[in-house]
C-alpha positions in Angstrom: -65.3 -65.5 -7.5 -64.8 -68.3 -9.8 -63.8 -66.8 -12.5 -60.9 -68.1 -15.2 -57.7 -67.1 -15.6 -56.2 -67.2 -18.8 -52.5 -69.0 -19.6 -50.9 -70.0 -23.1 -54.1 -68.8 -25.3 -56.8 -70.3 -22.8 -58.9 -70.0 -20.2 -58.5 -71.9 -17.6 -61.6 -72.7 -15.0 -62.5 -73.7 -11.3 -62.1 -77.9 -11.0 -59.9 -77.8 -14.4 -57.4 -80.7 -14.3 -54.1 -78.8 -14.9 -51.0 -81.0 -15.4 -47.6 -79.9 -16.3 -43.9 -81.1 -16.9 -40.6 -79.7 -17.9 -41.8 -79.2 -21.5 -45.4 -77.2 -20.7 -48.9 -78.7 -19.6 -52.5 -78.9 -20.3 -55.9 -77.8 -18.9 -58.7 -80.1 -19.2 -62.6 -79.5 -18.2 -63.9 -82.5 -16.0 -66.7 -83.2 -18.6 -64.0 -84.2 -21.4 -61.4 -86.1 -19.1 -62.2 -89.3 -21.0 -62.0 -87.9 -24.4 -58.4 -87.1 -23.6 -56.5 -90.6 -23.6 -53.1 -91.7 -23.4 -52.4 -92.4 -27.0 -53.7 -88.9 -27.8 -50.8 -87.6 -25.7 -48.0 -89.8 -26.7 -49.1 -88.8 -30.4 -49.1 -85.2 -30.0 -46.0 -85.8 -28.1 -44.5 -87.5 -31.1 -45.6 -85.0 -33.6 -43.1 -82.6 -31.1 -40.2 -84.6 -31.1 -40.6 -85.3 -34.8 -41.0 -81.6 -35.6 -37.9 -81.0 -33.1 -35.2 -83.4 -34.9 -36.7 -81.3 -38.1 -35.2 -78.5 -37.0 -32.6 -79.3 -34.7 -30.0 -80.0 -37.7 -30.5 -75.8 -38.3 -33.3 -76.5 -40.8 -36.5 -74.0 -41.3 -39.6 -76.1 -42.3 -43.1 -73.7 -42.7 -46.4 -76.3 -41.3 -43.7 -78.3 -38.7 -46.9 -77.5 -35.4 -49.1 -78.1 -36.2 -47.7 -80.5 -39.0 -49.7 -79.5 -42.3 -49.4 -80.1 -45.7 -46.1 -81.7 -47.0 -44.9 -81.9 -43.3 -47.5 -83.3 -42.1 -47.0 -86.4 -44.6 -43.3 -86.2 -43.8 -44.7 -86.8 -40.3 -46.9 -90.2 -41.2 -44.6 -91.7 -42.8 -41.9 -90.9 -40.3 -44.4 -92.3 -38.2 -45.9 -95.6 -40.5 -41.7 -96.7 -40.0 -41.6 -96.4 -36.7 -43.2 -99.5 -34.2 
C-alpha cells in the first residue's frame, strides 16, 4: 500500500529513516539525510536541556520550545558561555 502513517504531528513514509531514544526520535526522508547533520542535533538537543534546567527549579517561562523572543536570547548567551 505504501501509504504514511502519521506519529507526533507527521507523516511518516516508506524508506523514512526513523531513529529514536529514551527521550523521542525523528523521521527523515532519504533525499534530506545530508541536510540533517550532527551539529544540528546536538544543538536542538541543547536548546532541550537548556529549556529543561529553565524549568526544572519550578519556574514557568512562555517561548522556552521553541526558544523565542527573550528566551531565545537567554538561550545564546547561555550558549556563547558555554565551550
Amino acid at each position: 500500500m505504501q501509504l504514511p502513517i502519521g506519529g507526533g504531528e507527521i507523516a511518516v513514509y516508506a524508506r523514512d529513516a526513523v531513529i529514536g531514544d529514551g527521550e523521542g526520535g525523528v523521521a527523515n526522508r532519504p533525499h534530506l539525510a545530508d541536510e540533517v547533520t550532527e551539529e544540528e542535533a546536538f544543538e536542538m538537543t541543547a536548546g532541550e536541556n537548556w529549556a529543561t534546567d529553565q524549568v526544572q527549579p519550578g519556574g514557568v517561562r512562555p517561548g522556552l520550545d521553541p526558544a523565542a523572543g527573550e528566551s531565545r536570547a537567554d538561550h545564546l548567551a547561555a550558549r556563547a558561555r558555554c565551550p
